[in-house]
Backbone of each chain as ProteinMPNN parsed JSONL, in Angstrom:
{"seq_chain_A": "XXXXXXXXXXXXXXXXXXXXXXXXXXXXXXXXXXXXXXXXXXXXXXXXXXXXXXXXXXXXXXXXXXXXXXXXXXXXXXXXXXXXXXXXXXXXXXXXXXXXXXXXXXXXXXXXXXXXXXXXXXXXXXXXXXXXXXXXXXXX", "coords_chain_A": {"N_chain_A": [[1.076, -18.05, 1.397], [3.987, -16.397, 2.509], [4.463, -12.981, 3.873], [6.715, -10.685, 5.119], [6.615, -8.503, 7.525], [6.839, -4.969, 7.612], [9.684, -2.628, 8.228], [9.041, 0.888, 9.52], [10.112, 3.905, 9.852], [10.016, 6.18, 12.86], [9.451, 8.832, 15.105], [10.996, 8.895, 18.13], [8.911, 9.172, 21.066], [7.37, 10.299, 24.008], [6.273, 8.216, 26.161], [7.231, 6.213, 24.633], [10.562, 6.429, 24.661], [13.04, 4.786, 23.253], [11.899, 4.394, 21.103], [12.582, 3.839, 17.759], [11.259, 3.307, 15.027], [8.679, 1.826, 13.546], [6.875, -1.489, 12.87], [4.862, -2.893, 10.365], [2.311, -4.247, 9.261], [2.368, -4.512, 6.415], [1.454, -5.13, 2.374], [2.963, -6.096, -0.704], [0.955, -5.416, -3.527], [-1.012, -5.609, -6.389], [-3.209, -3.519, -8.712], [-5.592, -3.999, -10.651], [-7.006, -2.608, -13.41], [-9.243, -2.722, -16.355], [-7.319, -2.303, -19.035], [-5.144, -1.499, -17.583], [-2.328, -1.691, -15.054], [-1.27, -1.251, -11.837], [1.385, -1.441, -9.559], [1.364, -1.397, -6.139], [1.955, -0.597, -2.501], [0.559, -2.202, 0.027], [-1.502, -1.427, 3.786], [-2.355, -4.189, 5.393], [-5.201, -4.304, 6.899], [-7.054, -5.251, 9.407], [-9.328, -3.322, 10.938], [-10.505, -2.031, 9.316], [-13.615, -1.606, 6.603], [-13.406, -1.751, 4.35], [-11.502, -2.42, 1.16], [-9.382, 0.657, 0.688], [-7.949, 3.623, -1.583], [-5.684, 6.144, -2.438], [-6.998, 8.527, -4.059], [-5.546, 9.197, -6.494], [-4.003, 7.176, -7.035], [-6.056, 5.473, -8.398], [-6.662, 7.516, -10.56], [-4.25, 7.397, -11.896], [-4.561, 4.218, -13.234], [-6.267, 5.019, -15.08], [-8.861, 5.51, -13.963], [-12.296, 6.571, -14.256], [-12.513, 8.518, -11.753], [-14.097, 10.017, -9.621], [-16.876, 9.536, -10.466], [-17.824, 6.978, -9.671], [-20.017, 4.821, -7.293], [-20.434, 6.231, -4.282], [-19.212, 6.075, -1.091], [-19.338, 8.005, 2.625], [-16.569, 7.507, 4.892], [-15.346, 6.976, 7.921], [-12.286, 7.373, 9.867], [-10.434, 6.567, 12.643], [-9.353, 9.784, 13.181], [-10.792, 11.146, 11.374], [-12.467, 12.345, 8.372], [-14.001, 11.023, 5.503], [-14.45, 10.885, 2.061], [-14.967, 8.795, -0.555], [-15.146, 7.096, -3.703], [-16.385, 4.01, -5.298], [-15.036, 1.645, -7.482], [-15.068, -1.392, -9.108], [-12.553, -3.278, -9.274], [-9.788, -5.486, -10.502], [-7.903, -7.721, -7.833], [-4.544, -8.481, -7.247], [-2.621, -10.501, -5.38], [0.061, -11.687, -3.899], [0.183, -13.115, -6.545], [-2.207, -14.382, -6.367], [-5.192, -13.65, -8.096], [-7.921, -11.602, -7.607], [-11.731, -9.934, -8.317], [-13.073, -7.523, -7.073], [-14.605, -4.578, -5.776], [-13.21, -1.558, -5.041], [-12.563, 1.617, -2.642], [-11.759, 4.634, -3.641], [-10.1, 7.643, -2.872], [-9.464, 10.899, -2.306], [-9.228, 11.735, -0.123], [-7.26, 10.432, 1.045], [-4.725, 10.715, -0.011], [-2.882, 12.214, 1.327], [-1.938, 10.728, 3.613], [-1.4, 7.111, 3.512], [-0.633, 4.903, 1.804], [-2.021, 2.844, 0.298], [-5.215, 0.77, 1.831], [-6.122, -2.507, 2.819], [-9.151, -3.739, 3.46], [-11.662, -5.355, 5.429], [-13.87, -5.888, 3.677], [-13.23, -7.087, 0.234], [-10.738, -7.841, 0.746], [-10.374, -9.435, 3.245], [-12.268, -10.752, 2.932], [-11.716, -12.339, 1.17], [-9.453, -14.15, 1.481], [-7.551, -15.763, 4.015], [-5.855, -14.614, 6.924], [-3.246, -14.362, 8.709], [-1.523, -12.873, 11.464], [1.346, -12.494, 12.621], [3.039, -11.094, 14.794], [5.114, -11.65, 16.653], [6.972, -12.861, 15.114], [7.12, -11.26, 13.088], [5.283, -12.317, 11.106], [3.47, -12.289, 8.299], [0.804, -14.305, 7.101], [-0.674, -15.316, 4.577], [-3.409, -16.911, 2.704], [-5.63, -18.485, 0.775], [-9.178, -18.346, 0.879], [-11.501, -21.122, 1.231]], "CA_chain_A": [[2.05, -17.025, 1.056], [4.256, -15.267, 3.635], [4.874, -11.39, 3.789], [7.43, -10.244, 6.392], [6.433, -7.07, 7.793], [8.221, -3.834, 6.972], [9.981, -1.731, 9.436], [8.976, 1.969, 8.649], [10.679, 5.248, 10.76], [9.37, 6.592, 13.868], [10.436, 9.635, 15.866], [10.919, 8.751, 19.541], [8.007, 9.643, 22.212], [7.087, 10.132, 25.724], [5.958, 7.353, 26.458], [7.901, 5.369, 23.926], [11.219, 7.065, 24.252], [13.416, 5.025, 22.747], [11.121, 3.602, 19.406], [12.657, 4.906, 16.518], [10.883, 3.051, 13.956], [7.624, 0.638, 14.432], [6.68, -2.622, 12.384], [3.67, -2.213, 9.854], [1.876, -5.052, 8.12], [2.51, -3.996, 4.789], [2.396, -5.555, 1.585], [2.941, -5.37, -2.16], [-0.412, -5.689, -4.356], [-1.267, -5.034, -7.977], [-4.409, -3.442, -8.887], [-5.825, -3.818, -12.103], [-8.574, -2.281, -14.139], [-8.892, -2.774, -17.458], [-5.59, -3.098, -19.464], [-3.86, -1.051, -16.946], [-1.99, -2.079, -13.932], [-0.356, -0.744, -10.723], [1.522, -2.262, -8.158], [1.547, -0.993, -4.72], [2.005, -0.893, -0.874], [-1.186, -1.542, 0.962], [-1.681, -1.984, 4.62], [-3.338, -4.995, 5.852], [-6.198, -3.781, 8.139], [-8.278, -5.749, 10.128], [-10.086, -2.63, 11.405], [-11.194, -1.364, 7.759], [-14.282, -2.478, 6.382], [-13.511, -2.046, 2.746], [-10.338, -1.4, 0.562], [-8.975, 1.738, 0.0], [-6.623, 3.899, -2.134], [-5.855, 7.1, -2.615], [-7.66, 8.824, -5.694], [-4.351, 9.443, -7.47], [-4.021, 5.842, -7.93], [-7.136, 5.293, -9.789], [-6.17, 8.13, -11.788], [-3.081, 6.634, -12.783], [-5.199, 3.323, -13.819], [-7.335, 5.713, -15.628], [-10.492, 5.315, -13.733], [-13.081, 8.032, -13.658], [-12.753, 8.14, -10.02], [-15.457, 10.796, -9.413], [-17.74, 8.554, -11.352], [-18.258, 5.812, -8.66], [-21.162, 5.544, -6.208], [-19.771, 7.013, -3.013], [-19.369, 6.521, 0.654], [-18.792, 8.446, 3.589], [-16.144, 6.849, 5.772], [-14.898, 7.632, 9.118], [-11.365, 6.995, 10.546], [-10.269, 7.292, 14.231], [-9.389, 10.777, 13.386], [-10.702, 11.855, 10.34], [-13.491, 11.499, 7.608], [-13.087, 11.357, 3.724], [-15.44, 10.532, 0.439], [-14.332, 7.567, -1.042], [-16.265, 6.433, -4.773], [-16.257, 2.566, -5.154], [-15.077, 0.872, -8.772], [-14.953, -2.659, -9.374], [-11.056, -3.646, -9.999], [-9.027, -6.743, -9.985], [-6.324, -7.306, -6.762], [-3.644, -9.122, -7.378], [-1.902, -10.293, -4.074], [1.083, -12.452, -4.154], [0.031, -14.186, -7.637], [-3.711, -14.741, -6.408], [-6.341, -12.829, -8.31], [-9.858, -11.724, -7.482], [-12.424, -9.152, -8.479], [-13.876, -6.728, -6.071], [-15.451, -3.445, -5.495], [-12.944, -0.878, -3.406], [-13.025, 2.949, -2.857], [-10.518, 6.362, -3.85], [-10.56, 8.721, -2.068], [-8.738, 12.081, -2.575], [-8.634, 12.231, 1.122], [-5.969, 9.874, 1.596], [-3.4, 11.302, -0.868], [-1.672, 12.296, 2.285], [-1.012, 9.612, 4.336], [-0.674, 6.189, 3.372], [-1.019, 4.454, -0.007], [-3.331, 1.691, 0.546], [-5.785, 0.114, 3.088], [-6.65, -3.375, 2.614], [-10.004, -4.259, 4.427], [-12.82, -6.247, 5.256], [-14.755, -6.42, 1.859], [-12.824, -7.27, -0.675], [-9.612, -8.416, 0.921], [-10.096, -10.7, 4.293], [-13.58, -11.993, 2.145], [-10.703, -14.169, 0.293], [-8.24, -14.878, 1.756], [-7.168, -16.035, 5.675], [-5.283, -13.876, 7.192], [-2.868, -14.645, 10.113], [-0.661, -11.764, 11.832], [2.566, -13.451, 13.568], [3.9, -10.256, 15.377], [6.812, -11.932, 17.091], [8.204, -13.728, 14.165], [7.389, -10.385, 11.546], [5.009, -12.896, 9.699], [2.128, -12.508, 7.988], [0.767, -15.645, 6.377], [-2.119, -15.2, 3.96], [-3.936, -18.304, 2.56], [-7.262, -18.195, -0.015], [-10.478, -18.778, 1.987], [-11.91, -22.086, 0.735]], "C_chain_A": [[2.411, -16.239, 2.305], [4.65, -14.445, 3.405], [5.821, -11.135, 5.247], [6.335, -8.742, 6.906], [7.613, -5.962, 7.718], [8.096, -2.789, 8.145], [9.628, -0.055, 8.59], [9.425, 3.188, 10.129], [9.678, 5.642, 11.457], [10.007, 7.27, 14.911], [9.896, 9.163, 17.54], [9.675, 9.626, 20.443], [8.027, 9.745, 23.615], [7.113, 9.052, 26.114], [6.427, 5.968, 25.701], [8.983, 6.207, 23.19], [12.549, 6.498, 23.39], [13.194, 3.625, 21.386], [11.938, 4.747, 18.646], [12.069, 4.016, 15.185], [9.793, 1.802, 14.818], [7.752, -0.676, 12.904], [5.3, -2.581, 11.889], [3.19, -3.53, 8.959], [1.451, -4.739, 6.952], [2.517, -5.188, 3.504], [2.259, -5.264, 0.014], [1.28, -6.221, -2.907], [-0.233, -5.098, -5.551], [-2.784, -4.769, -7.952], [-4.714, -3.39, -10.688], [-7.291, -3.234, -12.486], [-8.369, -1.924, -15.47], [-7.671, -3.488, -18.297], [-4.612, -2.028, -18.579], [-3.714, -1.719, -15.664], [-0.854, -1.756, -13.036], [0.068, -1.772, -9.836], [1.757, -1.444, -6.872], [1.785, -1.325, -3.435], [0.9, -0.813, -0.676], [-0.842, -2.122, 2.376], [-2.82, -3.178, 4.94], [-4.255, -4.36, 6.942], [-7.148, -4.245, 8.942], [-9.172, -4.93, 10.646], [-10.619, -1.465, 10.499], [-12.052, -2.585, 7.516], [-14.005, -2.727, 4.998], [-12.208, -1.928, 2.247], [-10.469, -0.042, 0.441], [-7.921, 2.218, -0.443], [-6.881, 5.367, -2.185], [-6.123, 7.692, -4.003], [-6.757, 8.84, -7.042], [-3.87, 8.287, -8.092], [-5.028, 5.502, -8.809], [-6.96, 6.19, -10.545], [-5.531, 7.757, -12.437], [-3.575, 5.143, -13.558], [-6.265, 4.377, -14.724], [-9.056, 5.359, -15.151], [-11.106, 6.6, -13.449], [-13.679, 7.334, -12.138], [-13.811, 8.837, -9.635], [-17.12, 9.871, -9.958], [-18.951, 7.287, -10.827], [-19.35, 5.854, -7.54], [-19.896, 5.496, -4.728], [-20.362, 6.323, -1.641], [-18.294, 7.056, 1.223], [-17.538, 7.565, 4.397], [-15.386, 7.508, 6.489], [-13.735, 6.502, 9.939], [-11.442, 6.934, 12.314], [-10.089, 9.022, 14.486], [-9.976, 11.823, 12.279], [-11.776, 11.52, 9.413], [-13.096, 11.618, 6.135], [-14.562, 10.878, 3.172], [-14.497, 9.5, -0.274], [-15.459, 7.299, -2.164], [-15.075, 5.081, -4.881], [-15.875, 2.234, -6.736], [-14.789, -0.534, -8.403], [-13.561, -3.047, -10.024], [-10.573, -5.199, -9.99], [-7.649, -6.895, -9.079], [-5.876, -8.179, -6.923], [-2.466, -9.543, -5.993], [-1.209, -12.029, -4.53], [1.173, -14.023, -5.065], [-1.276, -14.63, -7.587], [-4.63, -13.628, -6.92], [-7.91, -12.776, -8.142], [-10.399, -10.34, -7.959], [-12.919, -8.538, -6.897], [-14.281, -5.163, -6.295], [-14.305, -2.832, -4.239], [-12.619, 0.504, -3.847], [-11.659, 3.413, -3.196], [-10.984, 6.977, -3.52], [-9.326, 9.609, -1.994], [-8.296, 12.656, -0.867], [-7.847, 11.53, 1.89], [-4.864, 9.701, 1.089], [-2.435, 11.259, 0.261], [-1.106, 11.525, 3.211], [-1.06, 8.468, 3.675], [-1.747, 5.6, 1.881], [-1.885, 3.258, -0.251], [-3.744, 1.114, 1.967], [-6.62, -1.357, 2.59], [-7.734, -4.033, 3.759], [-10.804, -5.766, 4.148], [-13.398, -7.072, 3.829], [-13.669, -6.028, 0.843], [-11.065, -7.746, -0.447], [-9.917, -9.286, 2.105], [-11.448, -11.721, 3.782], [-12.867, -12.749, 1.408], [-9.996, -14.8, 1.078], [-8.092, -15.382, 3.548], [-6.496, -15.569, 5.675], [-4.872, -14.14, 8.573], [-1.96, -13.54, 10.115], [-0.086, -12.605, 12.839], [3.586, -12.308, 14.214], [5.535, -10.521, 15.765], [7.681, -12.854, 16.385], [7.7, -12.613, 12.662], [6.862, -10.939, 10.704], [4.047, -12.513, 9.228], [1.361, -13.637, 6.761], [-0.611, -15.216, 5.563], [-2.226, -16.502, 2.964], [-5.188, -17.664, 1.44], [-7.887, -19.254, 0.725], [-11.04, -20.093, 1.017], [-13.696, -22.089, 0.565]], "O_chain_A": [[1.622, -15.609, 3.01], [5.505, -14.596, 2.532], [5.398, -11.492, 6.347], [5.365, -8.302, 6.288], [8.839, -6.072, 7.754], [7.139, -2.301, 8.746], [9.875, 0.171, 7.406], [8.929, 3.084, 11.25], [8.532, 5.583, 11.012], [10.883, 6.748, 15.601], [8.745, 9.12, 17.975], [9.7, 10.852, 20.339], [8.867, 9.133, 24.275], [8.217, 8.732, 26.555], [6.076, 4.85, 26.078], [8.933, 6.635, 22.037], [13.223, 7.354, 22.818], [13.803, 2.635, 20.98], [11.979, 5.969, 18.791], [12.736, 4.252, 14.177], [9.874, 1.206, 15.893], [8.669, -0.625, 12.085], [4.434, -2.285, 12.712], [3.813, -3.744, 7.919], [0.285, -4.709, 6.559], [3.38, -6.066, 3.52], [1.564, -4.354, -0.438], [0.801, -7.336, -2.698], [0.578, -4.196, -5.765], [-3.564, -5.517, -7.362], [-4.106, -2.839, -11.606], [-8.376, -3.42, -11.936], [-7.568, -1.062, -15.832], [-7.229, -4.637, -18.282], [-3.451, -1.805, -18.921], [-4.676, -2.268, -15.126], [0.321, -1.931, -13.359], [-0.597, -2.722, -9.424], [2.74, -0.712, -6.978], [1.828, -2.537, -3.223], [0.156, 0.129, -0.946], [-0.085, -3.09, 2.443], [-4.019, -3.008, 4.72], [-3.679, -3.902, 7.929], [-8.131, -3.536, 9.159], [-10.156, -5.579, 11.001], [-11.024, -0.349, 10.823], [-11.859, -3.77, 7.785], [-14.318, -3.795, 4.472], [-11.541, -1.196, 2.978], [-11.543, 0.467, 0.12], [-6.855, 1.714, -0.089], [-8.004, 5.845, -2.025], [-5.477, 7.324, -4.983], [-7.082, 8.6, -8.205], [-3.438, 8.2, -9.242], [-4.771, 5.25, -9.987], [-7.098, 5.746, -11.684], [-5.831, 7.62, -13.623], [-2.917, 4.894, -14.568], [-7.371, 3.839, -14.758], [-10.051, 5.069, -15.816], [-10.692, 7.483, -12.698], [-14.458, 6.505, -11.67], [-14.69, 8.095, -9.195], [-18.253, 9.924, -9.477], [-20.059, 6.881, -11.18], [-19.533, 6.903, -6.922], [-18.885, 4.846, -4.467], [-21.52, 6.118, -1.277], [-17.094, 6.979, 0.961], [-18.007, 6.427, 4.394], [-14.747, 8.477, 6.077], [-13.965, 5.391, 10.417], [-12.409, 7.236, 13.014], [-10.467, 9.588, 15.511], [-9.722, 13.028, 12.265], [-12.161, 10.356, 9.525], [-12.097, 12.183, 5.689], [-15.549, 10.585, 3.848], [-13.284, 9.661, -0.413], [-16.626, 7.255, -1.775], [-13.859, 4.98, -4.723], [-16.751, 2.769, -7.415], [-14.245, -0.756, -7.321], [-13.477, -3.12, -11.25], [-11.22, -6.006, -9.323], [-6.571, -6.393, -9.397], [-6.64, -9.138, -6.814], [-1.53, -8.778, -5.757], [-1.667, -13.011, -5.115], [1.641, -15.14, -4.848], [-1.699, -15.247, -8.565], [-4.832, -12.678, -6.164], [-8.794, -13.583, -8.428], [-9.525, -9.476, -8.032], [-13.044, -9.175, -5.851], [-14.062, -4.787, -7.446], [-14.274, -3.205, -3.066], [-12.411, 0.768, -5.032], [-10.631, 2.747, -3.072], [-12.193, 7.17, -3.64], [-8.245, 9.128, -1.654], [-7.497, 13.512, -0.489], [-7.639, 11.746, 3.084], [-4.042, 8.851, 1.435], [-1.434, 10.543, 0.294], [0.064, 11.62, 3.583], [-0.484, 8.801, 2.64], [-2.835, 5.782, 1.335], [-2.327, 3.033, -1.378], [-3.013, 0.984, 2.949], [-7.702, -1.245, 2.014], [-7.348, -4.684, 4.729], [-10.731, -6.694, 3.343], [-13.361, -8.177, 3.288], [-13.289, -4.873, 0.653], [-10.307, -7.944, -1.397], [-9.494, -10.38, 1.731], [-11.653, -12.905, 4.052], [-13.31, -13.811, 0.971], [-10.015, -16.015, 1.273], [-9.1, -15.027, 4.16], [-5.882, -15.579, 4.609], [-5.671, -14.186, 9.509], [-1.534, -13.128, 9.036], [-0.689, -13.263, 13.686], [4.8, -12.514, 14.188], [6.6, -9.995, 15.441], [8.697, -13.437, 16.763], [7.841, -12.976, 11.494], [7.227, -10.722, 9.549], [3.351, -12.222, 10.2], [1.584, -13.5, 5.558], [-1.556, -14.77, 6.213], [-1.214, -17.035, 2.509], [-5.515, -16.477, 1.41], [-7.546, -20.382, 1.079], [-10.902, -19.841, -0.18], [-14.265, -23.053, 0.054]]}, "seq_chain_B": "XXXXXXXXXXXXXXXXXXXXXXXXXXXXXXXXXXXXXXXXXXXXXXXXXXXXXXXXXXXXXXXXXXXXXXX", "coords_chain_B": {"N_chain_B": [[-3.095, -22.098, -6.122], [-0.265, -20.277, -5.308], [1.823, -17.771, -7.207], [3.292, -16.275, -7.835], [6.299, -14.969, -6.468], [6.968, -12.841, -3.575], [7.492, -9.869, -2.62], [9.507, -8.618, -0.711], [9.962, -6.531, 1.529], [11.037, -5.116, 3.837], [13.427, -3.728, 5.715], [12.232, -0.227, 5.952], [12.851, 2.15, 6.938], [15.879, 3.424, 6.61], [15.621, 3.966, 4.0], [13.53, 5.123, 3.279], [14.007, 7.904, 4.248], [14.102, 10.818, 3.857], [12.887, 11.347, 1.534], [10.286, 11.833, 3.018], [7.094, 12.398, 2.638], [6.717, 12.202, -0.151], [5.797, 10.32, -3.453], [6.907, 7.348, -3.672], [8.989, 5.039, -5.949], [9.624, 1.762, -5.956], [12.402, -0.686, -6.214], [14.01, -3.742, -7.067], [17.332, -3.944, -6.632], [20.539, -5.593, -6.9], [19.394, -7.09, -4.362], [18.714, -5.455, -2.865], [15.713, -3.369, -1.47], [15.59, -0.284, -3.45], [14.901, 3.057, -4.346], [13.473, 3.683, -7.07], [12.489, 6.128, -8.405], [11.049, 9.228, -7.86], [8.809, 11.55, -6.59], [6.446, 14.106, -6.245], [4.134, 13.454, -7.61], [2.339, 10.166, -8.324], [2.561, 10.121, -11.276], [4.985, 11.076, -11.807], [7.125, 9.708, -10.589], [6.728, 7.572, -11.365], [7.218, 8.158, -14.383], [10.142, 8.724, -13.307], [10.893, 6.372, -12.714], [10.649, 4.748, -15.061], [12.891, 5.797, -16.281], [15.025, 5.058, -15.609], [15.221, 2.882, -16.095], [13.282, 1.273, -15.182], [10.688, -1.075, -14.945], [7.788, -1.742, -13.911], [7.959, -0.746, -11.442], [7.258, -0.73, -8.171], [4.96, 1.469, -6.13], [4.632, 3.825, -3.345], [3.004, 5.934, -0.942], [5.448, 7.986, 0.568], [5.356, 8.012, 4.227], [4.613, 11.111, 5.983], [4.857, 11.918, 8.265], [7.368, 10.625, 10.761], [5.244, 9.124, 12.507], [3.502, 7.076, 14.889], [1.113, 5.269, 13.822], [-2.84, 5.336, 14.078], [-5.432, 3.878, 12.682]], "CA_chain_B": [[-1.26, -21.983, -5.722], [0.013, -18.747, -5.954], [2.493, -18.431, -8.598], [4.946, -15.581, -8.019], [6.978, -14.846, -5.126], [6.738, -11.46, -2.739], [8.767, -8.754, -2.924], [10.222, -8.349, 0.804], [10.267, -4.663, 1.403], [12.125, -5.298, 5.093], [13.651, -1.789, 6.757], [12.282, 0.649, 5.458], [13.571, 3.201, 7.644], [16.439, 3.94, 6.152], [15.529, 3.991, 2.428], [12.375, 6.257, 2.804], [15.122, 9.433, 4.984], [14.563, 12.362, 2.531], [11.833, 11.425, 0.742], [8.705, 11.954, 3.521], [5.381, 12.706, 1.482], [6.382, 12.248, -1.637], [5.383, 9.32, -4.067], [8.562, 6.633, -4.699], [8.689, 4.114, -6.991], [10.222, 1.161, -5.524], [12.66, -1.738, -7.23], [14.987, -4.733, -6.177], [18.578, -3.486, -6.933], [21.056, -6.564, -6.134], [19.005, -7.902, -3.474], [18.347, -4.342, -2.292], [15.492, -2.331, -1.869], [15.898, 0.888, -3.502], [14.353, 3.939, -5.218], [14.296, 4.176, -8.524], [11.906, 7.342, -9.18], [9.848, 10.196, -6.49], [8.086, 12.515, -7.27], [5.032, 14.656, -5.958], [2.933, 12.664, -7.861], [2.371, 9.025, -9.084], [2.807, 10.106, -12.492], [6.211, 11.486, -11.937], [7.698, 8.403, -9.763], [6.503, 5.976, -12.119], [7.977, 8.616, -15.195], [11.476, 8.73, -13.859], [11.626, 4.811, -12.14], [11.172, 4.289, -16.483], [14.155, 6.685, -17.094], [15.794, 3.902, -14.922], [15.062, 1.193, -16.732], [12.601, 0.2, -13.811], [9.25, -0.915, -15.652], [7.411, -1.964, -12.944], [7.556, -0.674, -9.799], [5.682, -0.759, -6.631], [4.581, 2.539, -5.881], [4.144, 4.174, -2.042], [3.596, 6.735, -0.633], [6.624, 7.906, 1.729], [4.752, 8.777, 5.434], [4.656, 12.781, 5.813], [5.555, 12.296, 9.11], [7.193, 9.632, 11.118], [4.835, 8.961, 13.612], [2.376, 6.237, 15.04], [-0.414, 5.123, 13.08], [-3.996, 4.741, 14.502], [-6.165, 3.835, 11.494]], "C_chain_B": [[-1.01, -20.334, -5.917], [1.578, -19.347, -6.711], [3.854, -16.936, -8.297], [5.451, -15.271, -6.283], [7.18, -13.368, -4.698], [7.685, -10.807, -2.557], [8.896, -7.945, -1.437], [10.471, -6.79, 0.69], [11.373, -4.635, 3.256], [12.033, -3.794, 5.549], [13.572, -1.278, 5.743], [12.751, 2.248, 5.872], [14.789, 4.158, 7.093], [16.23, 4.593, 4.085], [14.589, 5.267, 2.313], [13.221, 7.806, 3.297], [15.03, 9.927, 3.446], [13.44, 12.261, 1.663], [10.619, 11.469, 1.53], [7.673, 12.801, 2.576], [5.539, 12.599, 0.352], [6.51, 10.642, -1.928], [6.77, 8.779, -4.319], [7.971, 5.233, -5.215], [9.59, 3.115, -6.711], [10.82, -0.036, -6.182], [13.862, -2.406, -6.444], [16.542, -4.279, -7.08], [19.446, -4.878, -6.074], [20.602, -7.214, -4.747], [18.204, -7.086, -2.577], [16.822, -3.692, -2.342], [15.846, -1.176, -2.496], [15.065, 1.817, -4.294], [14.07, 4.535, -6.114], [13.285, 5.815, -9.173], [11.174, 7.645, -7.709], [9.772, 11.081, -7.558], [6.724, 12.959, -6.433], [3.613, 14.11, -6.162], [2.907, 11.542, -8.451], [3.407, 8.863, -10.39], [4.474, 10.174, -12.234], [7.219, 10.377, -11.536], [7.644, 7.771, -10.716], [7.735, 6.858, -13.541], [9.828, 8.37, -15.315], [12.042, 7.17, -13.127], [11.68, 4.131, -13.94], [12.473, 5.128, -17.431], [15.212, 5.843, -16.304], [15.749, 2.591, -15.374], [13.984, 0.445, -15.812], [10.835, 0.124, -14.54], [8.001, -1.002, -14.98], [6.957, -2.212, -11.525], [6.901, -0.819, -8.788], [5.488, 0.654, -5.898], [4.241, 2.459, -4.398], [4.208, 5.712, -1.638], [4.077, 7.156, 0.917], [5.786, 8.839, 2.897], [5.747, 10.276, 5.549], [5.409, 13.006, 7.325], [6.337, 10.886, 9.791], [6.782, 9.444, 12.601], [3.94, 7.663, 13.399], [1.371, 5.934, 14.262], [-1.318, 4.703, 13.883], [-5.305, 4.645, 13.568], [-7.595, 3.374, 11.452]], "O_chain_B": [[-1.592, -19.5, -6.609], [2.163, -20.427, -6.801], [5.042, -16.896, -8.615], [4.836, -15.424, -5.227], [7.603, -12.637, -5.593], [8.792, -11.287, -2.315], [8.416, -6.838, -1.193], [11.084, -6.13, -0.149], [12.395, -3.965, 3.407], [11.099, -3.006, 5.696], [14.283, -1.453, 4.754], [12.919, 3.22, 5.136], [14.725, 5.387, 7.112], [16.745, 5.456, 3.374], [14.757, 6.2, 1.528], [12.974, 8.803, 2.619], [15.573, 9.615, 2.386], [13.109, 13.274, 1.047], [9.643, 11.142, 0.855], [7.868, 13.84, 1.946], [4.594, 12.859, -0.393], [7.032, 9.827, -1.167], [7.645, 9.383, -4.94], [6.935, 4.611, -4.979], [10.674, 3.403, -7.219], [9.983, -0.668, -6.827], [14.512, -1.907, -5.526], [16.544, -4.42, -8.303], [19.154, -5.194, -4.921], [21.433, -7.825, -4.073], [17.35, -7.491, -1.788], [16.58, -3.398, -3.513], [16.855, -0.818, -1.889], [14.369, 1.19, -5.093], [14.257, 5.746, -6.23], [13.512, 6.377, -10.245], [10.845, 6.874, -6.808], [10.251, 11.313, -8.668], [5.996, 12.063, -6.004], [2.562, 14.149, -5.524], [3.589, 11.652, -9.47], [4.375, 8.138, -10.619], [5.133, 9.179, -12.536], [8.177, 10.213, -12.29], [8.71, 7.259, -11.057], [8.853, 6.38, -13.73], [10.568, 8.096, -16.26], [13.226, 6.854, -13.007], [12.485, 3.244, -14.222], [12.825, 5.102, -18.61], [16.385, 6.141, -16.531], [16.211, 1.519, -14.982], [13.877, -0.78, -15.748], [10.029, 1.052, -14.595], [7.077, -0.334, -15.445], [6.285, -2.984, -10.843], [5.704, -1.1, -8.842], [6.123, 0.719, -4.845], [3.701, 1.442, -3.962], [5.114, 6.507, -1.888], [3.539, 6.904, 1.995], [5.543, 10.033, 2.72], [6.939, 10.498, 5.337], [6.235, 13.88, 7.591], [5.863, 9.865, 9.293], [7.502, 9.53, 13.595], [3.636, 7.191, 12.303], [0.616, 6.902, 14.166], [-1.002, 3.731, 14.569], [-6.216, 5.435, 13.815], [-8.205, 3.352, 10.383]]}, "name": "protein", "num_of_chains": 2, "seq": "XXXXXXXXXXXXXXXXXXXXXXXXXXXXXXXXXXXXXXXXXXXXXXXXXXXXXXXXXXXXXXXXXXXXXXXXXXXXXXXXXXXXXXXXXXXXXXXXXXXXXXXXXXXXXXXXXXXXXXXXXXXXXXXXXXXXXXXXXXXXXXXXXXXXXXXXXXXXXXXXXXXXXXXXXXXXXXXXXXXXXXXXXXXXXXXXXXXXXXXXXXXXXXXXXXX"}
């Protein structure tokens, strides 16, 4: 399955004066738990160990998000509380079970992080920068 | 096999202008991205992308600022 990558806005910098928007390996996912089900944006992340979402989505699936055993996790700039449930991810028609966190402390920036455990443990994952691809495969 | 086909989100640049931080509810309009519900919170996005007829959206939420990511 290929995903393009999605261009997303970016105000011009110093040192990159004239970026106005970057290129984000993004893509659409469904999460399920139970009989409910969301679909969303998540980033692909090779430098996450686990999924994550922001708590407001497991609310909206009705999960007692508080509920979950917890970890700490630490960004490049930032730390949060994340509790773990067991959902089903749905990525471009392939389903699997896994275990990934909410965390109320990433309401504010971005709407999913697809990591390590529980997303590159399936699937292969190639990033094709200069052709915008991203090819994902199930791990055999 | 996978079984359904991926929903190309492409430039988003222009689509997200006006909506930074808040929740949108995203749907294919003639070939288009476009927006069919925001809102502050999940609930509300998803509420008025079904006052659109949109049953199924793909929910995001729109970066607060537009800058760099280092994650």
């Amino acid at each position: 399955m290929k995903f393009a990558y999605s261009r997303f806005p970016c105000n011009p910098t110093e040192p990159f004066p004239n970026q106005h928007s970057v290129l984000r390996p993004v893509i659409d996912i469904a999460i399920i738990y139970k009989d409910q089900r969301i679909r969303v944006v998540a980033l692909v992340d090779s430098g996450a160990d686990w999924c994550l979402f922001p708590a407001s989505i497991g609310e909206q699936l009705k999960i007692p998000v508080d509920q979950g055993k917890k970890i700490q996790f630490r960004g490049v700039t930032a730390t949060g509380m994340a509790y773990f449930h067991e959902v089903t991810l749905e990525v471009g028609g392939w389903r699997h079970d896994c275990i990934v966190g909410f965390s109320s402390d990433l309401d504010a920036s971005v709407t999913g992080v697809l990591g390590h455990n529980g997303f590159f443990d399936h699937y292969e994952v190639n990033f094709n920068f200069k052709k915008e691809l991203i090819e994902i495969k199930q791990s055999i | 096999m996978s079984m359904k086909s991926t929903f190309i989100l492409g430039d988003m640049s222009k689509v997200l202008k006006g909506f930074e931080g808040k929740w949108v509810a995203l749907s294919m309009k003639d070939g288009q991205i476009v927006i069919s519900g925001s809102g502050v919170s999940i609930k509300e996005a998803v509420e008025k992308a079904h006052e659109h007829k949109v049953d199924d959206p793909i929910l995001m939420k729109a970066p607060e600022e537009s800058c760099a990511y280092i994650i």
